[in-house]
C-alpha positions as CSV (number, residue, x, y, z in Angstrom):
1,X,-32.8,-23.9,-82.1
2,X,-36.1,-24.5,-80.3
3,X,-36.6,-22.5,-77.0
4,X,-36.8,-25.6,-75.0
5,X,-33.0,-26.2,-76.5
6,X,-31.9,-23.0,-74.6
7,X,-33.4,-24.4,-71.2
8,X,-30.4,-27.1,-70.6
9,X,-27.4,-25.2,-68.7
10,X,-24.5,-23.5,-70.7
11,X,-21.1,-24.7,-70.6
12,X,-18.3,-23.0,-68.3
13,X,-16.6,-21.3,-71.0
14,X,-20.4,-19.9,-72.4
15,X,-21.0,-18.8,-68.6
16,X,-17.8,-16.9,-68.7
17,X,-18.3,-15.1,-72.4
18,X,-22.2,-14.2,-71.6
19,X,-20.7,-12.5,-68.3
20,X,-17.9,-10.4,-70.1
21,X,-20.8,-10.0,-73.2
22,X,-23.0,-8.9,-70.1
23,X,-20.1,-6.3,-68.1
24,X,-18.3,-5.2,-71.1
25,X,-22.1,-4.0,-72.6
26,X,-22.9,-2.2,-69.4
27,X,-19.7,-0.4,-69.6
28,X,-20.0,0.4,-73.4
29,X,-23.9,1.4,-72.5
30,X,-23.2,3.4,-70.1
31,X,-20.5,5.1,-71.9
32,X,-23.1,6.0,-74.7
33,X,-25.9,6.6,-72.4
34,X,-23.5,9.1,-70.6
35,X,-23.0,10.2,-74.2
36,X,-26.2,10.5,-75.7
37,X,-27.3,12.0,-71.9
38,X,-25.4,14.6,-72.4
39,X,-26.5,15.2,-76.4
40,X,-30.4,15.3,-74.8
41,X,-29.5,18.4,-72.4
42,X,-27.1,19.9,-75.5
43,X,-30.3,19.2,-77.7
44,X,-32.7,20.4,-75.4
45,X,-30.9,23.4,-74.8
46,X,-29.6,24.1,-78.0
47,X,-33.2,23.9,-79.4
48,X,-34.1,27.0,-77.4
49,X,-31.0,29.1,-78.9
50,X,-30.9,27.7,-82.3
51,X,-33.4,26.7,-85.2
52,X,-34.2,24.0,-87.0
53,X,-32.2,25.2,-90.2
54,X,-29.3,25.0,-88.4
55,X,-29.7,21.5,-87.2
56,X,-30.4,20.6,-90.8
57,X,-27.2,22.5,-92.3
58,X,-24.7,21.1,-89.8
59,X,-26.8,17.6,-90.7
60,X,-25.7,17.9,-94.4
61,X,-22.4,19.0,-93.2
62,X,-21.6,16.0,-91.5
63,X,-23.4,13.6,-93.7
64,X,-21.3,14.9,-96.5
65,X,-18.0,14.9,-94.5
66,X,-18.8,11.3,-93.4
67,X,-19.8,10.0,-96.8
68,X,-15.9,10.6,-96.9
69,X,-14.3,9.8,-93.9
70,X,-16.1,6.4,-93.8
71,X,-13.4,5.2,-96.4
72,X,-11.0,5.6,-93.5
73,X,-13.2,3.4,-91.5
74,X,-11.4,0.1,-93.1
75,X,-11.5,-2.2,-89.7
76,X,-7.7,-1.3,-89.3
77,X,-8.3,-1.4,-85.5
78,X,-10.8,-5.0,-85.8
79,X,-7.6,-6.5,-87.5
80,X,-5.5,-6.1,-84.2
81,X,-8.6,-7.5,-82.5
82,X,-9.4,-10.2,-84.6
83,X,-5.1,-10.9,-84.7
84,X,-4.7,-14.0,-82.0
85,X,-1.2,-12.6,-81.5
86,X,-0.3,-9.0,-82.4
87,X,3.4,-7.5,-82.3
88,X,4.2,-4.2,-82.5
89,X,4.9,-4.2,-86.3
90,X,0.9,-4.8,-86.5
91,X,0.2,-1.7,-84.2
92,X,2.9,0.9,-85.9
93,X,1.7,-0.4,-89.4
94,X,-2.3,0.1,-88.2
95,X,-1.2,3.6,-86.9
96,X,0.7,4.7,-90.1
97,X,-2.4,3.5,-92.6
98,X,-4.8,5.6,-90.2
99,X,-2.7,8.4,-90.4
100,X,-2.0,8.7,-94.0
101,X,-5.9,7.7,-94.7
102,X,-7.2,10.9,-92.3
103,X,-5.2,13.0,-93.8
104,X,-6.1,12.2,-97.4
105,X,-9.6,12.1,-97.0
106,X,-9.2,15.6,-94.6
107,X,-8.0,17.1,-97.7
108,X,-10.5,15.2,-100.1
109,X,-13.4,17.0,-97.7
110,X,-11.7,20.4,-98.0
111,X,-11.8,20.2,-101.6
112,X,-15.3,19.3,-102.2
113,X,-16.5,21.9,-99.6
114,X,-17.7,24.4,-102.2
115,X,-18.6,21.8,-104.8
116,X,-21.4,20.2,-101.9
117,X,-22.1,23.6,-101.4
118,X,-23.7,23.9,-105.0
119,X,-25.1,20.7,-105.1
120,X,-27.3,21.5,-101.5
121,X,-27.3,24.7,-102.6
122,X,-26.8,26.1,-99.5
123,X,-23.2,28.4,-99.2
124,X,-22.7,27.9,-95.4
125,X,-21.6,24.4,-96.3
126,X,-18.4,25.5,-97.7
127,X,-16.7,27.3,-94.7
128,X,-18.5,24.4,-92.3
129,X,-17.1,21.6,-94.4
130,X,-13.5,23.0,-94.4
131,X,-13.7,23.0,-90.9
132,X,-15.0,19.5,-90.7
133,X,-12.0,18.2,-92.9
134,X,-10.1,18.4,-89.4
135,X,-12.0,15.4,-87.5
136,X,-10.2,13.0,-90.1
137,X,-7.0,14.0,-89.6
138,X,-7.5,13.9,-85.5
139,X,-9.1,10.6,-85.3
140,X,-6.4,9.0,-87.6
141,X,-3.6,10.1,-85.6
142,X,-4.6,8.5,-82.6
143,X,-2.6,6.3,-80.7
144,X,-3.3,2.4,-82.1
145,X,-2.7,1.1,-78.1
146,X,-6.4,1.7,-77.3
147,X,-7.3,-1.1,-79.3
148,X,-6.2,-3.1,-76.4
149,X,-9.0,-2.4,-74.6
150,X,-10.9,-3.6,-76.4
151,X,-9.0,-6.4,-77.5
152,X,-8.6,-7.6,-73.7
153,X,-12.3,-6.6,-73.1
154,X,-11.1,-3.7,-70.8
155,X,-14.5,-1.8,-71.4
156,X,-14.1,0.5,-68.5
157,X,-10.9,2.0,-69.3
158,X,-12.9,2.3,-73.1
159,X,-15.9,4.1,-71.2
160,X,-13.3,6.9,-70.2
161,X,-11.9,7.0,-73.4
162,X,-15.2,7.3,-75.1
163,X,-16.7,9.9,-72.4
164,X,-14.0,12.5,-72.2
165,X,-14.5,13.1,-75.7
166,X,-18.4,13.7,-75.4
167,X,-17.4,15.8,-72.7
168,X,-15.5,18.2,-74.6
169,X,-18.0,18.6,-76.9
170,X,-20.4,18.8,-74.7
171,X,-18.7,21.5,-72.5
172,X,-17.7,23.4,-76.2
173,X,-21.0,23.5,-77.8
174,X,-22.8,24.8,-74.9
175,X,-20.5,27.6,-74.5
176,X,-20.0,29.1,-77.8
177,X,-24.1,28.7,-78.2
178,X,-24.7,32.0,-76.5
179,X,-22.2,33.4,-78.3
180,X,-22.5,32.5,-82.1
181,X,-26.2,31.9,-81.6
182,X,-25.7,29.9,-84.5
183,X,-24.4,26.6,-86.2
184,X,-21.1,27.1,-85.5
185,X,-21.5,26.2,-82.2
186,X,-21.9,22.8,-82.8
187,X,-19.7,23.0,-85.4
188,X,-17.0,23.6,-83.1
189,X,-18.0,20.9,-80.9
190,X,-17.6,18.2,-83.3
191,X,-13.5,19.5,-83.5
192,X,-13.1,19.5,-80.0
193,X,-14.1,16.0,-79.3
194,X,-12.2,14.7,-81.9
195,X,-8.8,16.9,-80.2
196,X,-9.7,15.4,-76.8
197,X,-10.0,12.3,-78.1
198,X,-6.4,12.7,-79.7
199,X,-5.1,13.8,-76.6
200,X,-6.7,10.7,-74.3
201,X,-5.3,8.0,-77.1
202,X,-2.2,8.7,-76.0
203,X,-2.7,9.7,-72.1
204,X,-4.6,6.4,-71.5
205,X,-2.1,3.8,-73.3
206,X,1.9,3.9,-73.3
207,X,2.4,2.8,-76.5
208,X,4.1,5.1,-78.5
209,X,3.4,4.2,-82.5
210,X,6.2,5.0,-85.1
211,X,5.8,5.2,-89.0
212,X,5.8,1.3,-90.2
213,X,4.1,-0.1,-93.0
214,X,5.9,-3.6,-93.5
215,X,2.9,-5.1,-92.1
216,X,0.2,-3.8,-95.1
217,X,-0.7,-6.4,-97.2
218,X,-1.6,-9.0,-94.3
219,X,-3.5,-6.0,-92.7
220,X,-4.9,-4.5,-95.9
221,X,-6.2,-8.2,-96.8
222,X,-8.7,-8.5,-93.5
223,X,-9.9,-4.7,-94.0
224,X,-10.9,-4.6,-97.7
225,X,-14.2,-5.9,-97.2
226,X,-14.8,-4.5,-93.4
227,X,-14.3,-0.9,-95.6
228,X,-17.3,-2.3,-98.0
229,X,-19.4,-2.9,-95.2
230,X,-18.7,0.6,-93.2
231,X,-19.4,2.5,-96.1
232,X,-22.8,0.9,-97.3
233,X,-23.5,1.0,-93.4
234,X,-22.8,4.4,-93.7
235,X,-25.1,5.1,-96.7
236,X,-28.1,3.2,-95.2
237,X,-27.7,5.5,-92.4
238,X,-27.7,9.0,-94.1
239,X,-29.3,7.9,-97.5
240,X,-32.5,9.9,-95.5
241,X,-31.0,12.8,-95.4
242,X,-29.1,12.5,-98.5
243,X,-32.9,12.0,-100.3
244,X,-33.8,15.1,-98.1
245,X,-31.1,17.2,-98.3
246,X,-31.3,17.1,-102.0
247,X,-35.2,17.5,-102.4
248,X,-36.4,19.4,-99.3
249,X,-35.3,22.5,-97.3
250,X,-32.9,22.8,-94.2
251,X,-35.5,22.8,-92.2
252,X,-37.7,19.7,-93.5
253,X,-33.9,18.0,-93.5
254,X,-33.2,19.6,-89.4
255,X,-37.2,18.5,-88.7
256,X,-36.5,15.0,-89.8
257,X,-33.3,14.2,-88.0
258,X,-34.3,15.3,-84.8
259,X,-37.2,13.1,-85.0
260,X,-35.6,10.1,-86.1
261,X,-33.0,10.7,-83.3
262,X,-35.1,11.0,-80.4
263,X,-37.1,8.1,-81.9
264,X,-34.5,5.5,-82.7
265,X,-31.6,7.0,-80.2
266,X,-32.6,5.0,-77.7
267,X,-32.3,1.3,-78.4
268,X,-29.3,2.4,-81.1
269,X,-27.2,3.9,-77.7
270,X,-27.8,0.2,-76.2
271,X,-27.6,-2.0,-79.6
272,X,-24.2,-0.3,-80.4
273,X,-22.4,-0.9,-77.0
274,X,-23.3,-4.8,-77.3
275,X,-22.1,-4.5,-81.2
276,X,-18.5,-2.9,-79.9
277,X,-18.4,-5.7,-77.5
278,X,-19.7,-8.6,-79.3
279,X,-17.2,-8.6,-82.2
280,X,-14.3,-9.4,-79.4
281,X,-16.3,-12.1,-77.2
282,X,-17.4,-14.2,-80.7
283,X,-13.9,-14.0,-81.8
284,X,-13.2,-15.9,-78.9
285,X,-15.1,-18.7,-79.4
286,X,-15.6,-18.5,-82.6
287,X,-14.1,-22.3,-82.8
288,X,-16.7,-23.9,-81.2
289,X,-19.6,-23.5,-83.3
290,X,-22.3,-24.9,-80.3
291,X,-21.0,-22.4,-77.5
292,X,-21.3,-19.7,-80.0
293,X,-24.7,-20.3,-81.4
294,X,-25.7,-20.3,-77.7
295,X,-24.5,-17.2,-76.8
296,X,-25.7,-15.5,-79.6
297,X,-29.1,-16.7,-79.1
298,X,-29.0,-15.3,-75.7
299,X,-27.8,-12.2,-77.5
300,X,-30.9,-11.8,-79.8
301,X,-33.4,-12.7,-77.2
302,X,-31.7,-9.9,-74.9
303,X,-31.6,-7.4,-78.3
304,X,-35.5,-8.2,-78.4
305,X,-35.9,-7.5,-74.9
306,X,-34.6,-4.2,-75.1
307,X,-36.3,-3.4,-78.7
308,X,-39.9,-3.9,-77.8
309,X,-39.5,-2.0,-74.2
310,X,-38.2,1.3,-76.2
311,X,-39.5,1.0,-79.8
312,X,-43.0,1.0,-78.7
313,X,-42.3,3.0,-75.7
314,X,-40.9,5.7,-77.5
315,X,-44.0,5.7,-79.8
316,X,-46.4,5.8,-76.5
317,X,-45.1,9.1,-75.7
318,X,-44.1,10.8,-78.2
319,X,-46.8,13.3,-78.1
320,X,-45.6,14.5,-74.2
321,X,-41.9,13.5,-75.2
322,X,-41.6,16.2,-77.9
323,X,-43.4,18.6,-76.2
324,X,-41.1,18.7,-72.7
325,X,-37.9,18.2,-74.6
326,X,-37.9,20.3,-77.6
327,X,-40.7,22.8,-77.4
328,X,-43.6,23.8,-78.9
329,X,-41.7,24.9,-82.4
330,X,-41.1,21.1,-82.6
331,X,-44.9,19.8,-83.1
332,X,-44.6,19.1,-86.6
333,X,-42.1,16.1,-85.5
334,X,-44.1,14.3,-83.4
335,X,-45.9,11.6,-85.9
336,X,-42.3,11.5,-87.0
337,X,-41.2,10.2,-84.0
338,X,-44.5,7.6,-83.6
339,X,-43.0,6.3,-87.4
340,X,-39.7,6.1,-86.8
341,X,-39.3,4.5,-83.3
342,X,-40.6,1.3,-85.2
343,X,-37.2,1.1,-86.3
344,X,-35.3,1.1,-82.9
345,X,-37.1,-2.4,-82.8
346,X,-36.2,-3.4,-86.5
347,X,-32.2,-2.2,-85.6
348,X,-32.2,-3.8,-82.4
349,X,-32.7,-7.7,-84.2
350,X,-30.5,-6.6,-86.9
351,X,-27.5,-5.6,-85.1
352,X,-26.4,-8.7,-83.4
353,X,-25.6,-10.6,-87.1
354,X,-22.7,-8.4,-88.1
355,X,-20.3,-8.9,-85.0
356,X,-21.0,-12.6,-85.6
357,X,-20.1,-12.9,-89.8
358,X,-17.2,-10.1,-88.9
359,X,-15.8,-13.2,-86.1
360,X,-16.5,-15.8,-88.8
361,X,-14.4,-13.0,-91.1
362,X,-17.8,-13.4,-93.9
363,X,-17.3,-9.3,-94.1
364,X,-18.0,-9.4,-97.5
365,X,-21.5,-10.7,-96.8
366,X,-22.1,-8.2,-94.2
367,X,-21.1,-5.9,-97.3
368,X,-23.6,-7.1,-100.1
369,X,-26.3,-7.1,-96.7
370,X,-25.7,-3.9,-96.1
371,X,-26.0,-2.8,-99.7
372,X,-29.2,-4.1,-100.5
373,X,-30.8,-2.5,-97.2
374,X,-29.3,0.4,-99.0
375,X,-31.0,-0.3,-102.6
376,X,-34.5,-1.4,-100.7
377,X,-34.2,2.0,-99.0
378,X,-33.5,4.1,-102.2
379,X,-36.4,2.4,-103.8
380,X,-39.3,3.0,-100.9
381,X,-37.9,6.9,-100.1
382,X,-37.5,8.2,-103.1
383,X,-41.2,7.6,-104.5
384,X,-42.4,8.5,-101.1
385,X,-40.9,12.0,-101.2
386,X,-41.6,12.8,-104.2
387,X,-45.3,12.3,-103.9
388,X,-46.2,12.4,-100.5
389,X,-44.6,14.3,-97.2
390,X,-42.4,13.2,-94.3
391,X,-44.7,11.0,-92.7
392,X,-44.7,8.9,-95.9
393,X,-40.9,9.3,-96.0
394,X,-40.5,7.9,-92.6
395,X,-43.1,4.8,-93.4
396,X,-41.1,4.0,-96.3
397,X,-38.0,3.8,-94.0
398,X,-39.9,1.5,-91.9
399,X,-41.0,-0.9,-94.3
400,X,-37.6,-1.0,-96.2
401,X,-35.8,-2.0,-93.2
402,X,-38.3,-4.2,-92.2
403,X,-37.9,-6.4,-95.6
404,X,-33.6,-5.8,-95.4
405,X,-34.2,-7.6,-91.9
406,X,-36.1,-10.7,-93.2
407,X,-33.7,-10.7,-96.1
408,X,-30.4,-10.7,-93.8
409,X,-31.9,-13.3,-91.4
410,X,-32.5,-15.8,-94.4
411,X,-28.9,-15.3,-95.7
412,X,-27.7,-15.8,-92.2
413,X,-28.8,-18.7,-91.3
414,X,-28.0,-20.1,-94.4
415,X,-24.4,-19.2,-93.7
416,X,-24.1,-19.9,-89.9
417,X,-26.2,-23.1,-89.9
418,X,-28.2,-21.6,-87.1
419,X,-31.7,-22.4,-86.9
420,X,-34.1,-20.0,-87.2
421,X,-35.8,-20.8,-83.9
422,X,-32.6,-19.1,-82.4
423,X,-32.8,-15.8,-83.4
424,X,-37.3,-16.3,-82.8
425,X,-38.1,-18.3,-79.7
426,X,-37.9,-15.8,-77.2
427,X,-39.6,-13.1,-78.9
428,X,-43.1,-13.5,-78.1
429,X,-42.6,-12.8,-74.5
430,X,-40.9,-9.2,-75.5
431,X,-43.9,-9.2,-77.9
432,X,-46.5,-9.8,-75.2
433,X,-45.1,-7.7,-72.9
434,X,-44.9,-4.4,-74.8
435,X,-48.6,-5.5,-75.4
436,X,-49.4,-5.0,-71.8
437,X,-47.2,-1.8,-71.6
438,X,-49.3,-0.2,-74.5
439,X,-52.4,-0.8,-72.6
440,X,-51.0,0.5,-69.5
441,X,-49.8,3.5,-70.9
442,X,-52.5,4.5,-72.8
443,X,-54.7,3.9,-70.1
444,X,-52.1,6.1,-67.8
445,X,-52.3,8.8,-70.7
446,X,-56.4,8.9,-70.3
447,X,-56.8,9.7,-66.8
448,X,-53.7,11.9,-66.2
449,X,-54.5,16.2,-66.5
450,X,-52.9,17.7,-69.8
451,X,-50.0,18.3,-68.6
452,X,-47.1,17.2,-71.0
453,X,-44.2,16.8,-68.3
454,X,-46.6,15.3,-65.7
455,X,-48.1,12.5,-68.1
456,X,-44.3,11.9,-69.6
457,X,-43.1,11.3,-66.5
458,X,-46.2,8.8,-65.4
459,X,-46.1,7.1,-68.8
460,X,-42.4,6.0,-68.7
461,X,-42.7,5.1,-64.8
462,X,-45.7,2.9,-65.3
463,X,-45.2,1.7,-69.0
464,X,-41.7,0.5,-67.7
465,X,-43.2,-1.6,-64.6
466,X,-45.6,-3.4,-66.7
467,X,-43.3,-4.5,-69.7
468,X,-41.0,-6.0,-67.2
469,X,-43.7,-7.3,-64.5
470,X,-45.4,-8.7,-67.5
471,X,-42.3,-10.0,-68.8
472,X,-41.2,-11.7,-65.6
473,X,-44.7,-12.9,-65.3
474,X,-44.5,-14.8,-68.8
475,X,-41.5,-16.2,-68.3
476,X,-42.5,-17.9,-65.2
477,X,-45.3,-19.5,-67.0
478,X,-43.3,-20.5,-69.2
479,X,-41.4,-22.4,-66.9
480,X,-38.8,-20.2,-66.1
481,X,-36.1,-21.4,-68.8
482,X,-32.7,-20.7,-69.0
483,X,-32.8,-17.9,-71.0
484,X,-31.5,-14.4,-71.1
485,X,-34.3,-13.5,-68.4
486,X,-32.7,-16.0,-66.0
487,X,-29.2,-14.5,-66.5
488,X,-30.9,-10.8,-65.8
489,X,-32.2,-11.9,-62.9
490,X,-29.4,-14.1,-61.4
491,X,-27.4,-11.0,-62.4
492,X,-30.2,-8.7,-60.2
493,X,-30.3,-11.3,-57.4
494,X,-26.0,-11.6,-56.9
495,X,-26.1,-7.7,-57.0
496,X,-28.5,-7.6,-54.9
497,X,-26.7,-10.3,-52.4
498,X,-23.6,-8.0,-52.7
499,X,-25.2,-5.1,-51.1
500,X,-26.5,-6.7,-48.2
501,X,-23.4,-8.2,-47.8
502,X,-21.3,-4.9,-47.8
């Protein structure tokens, strides 16, 4: 679809879905900005009482134990979102496969606790991974009744329920910090977020789930393939560290994931909310094709929006960003973090598809997607470490993610029938704009003293107004369609009239 396609007015019912879309994402959002908020202060503090190596050991810890737990993650609570009309048999039957999963693959983790340990060669994985075979067993005995919220796009209750458990980790870690002085500090954290977030299932939602599993096969049918795609998600998501973790020290591995997380944390904390509420508002119009491929071109453009403003942005000041949060002992991470926030943009237009084929239940192509992201990524990292350093490690992320996302947009739109002037007209303006913010910002950078939190703080303030005065600025020229810029500021503008008027 052309850009001057998107300029006619949507429908009612496309009005009505691009509003919850819009709502239910600032909820999710600002659930996981509340979440990864409070993982900046534990990270900035936790840098100052711990070292790099025990980033890197608890990183292998919890890659390994999620390499196993994500064959619980089977879309048993998609099914009773994507079921038009769940009874309670559904809910007691999703409950009972949850349970029975976490706690086999709780056990499978405490088993191969000392066998990881050889393979990393590293013993502290065997006492941290028996530990970590508890998270399972918590999260699958949570009470089924908070898919609801979801299911009714109730995002705010959702924000609590996500929150509380960050919370609790939060509030855990930072405690037990001064007095382990060591990994098992956030060790412990991990546990208790997963027992608060036990404890809310059921103090949120009435429902009470009882041990059912006449319901199975019509369940088990929808999740086969959802498990496919969670787990080769999964592995294109730790396959770094995996590569690492096998060939480099705890400290390369720790070095490495801190940088990639500050780099790509914050477009993923944004992407992810609109993934957790897209799958729910396409599945309600996923009937009528039209209203759908119009919402989900507002989607991308809003996706690419976001993805230039922090991709580049994070690159701009890495240098200062580094520096202020995690300290001098962190140096080495900083053209890391200029590599690797190239992704937030890649991640940002990838994220949107999946929701979509999931709603059009294609989750066996999101599968075989997912898995050759995973191949082009084994094939461009593992040359690069051997031969070259972490810089050439992260590059060869970059370019491996890049090509998965030219390959996925091909098979999509070969699938979906939508054009590919959907998912590109409104990305020159995003483009553009984080043009002019580069330029502002490196021009801010120039003239500001050396001081790192001074010159942080100046960056972002200015960078920010010139990617969205710019970005206002080209969309008025471009005769201010009806794109996802007008819904931001008809959004600002009714917000706006609601103040005045209170």
């Amino acid at each position: 679809m052309a850009e001057s396609e998107t300029t006619q007015d949507p429908k009612p019912q496309a009005v009505s879905i691009q509003r919850e879309i819009l709502i239910g994402t600032a909820w999710v959002a600002a659930a996981r900005w509340g979440i990864r908020g409070l993982g900046v202060i534990s990270t900035i503090v936790l840098a100052r009482l711990l070292v790099p190596a025990d980033f890197g050991l608890v990183a292998l810890a919890t890659m390994v134990a999620g390499m196993i737990s994500i064959f619980g993650e089977v879309g048993l609570l998609l099914h009773l979102i994507r079921e038009r009309d769940p009874d309670r048999t559904h809910f007691d039957t999703v409950w009972t496969l949850r349970l029975l999963l976490g706690g086999g693959l709780g056990l499978v983790i405490f088993l191969a606790a000392p066998f990881a340990a050889d393979w990393f060669g590293d013993p502290r994985l065997d006492p941290v991974l028996r530990v970590l075979a508890l998270p399972p067993l918590l999260q699958g005995s949570q009470n089924t009744g908070i898919a609801w919220f979801r299911k009714n796009l109730d995002f705010a209750r959702d924000f609590r329920f996500l929150v509380a458990q960050k919370i609790a980790a939060f509030a855990v870690t930072l405690s037990l910090a001064p007095v382990f002085w060591n990994y098992w500090a956030l060790v412990a954290g991990i546990v208790a977020g997963n027992v608060m977030g036990l404890v809310m299932s059921f103090a949120m939602h009435p429902f009470r789930p009882r041990f059912d599993l006449s319901r199975t096969r019509a369940v088990w049918s929808f999740s086969t393939w959802t498990l496919a795609h969670h787990l080769v998600d999964f592995l294109s998501r730790q396959v770094d560290t995996l590569i690492l973790g096998r060939y480099k020290t705890s400290t390369e591995v720790g070095l490495y994931t801190v940088a990639y997380d500050l780099a790509a944390s914050p477009i993923i904390e944004l992407a992810l909310p609109a993934s957790r509420v897209l799958f729910p508002a396409f599945a309600k119009i996923v009937d009528d094709r039209a209203e759908m491929t119009r919402v989900f071109a507002r989607v991308v453009a809003g996706m690419a929006i976001l993805g230039m403003a922090l991709g580049p942005g994070v690159a701009l000041v890495a240098r200062d960003a580094v520096a202020v949060l995690l300290g001098a002992a962190w140096t080495a991470a900083v053209p890391l973090v200029e590599i690797l926030a190239i992704t937030g943009v890649i991640y940002a237009l990838w994220q949107p598809i999946f929701p979509l084929l999931t709603a059009l239940s294609r989750p066996k192509v999101s599968a075989y997607l997912t898995l050759a992201q995973v191949v082009l990524l084994v094939a461009a990292m593992l040359p690069a470490i051997h031969y070259y350093d972490l810089a050439a490690f992260a590059i060869a992320r970059v370019l491996a993610m890049a090509a998965a996302l030219v390959m996925t947009i091909a098979v999509f739109m070969r699938i979906t029938g939508i054009a590919l002037g959907t998912v590109t007209a409104s990305l020159w303006r995003p483009t553009l704009a984080a043009i002019v913010m580069a330029g502002a910002v490196v021009a801010t950078q120039r003239v500001m003293p050396d001081i790192a939190a001074l010159r942080l703080v100046a960056s972002i303030a200015i960078g920010g107004v010139a990617y969205v005065a710019s970005l206002a600025g080209l969309w008025y020229l471009a005769g201010r369609p009806s794109t996802i810029e007008a819904d931001l500021i008809a959004a600002a503008q009714a917000k706006l009239a609601q103040r005045r008027a209170g």
